[in-house]
C-alpha positions as a printed Julia matrix, in Angstrom:
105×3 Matrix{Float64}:
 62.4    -5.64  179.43
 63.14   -9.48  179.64
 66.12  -10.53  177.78
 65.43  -12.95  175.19
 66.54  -16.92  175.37
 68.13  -16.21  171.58
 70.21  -13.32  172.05
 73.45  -14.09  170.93
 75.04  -11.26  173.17
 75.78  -12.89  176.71
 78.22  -14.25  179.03
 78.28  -15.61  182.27
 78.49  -13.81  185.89
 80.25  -15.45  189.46
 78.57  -14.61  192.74
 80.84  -13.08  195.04
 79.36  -15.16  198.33
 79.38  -18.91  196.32
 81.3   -18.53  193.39
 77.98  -20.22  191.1
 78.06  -18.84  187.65
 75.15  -16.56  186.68
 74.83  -16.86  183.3
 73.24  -13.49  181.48
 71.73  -12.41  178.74
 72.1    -9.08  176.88
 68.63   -7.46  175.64
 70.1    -5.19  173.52
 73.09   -5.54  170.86
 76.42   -3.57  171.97
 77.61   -0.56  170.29
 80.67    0.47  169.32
 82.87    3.63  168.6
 84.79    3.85  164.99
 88.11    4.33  167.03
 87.65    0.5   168.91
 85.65   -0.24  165.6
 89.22    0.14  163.31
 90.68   -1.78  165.91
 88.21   -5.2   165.38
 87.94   -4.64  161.08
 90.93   -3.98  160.73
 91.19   -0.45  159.03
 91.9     2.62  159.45
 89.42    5.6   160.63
 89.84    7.34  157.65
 89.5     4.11  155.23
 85.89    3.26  157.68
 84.58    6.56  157.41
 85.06    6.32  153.96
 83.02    3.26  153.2
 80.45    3.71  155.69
 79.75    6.88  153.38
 79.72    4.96  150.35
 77.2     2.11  152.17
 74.94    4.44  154.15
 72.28    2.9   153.23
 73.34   -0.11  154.8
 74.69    1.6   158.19
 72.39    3.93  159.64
 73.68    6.44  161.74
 73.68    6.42  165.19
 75.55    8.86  168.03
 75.88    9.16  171.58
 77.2    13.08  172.92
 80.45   13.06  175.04
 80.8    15.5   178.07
 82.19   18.04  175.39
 79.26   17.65  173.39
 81.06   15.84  170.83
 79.19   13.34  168.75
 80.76   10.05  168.27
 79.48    7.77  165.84
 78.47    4.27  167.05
 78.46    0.74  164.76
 76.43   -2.43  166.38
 78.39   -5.69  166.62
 76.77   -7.56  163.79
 77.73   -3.87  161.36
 81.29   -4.8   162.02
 80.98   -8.67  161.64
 79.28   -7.34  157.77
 82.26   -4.71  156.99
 84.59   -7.59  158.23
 83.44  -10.03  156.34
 82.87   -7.81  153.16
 86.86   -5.89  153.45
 88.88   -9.55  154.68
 90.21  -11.66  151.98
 90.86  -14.79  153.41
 93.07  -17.46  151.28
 94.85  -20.64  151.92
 98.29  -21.34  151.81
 98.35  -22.17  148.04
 96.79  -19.22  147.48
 92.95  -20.21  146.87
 89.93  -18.66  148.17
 88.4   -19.3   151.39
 85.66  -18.84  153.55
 86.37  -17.17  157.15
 85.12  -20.1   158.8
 87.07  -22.97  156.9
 90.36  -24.57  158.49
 91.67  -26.53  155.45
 92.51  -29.62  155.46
């Protein structure tokens, strides 16, 4: 599969003989456990699993099986940008709402 020019999931790679970046291009979105996932929010487990049960319709589910057989529920990158943006309250200093992006001036 070719990765695609608009992929917002990339970075850039050095070549160990010339040292010329290689820049790359993910295919795919990454994944994410809900123990590194509480980490980026931030929340705790219990609070996550919590309201991905009251929004599964919005966040499918989606595993992967450990070497104990242990299922481990996995969130994509742009899910935890949403449940970010949807738990943060972001205000200025005088106390007004704001949007994540805005520095004040």
């Amino acid at each position: 599969m070719e990765p695609t020019d608009n992929s917002t999931y990339g970075g850039a790679a050095f070549c160990p003989n010339c040292s010329s970046r290689l820049p790359y291009v993910l295919p795919v979105e990454p994944l994410y456990d809900l123990r590194l996932a509480c980490m980026i929010i931030p929340m705790t487990h219990t609070a996550l699993r919590n309201y991905l049960w009251r929004h599964r319709e919005e966040f499918p589910r989606r595993y992967r099986q450990d070497r104990q057989k242990r299922l481990h529920r996995l969130l994509s990158a742009s899910e935890i940008h949403r449940i970010r943006n949807n738990r943060l309250r972001f205000k200025d200093v005088d106390g007004n709402k704001r949007e994540p992006g805005y520095l004040g001036s």
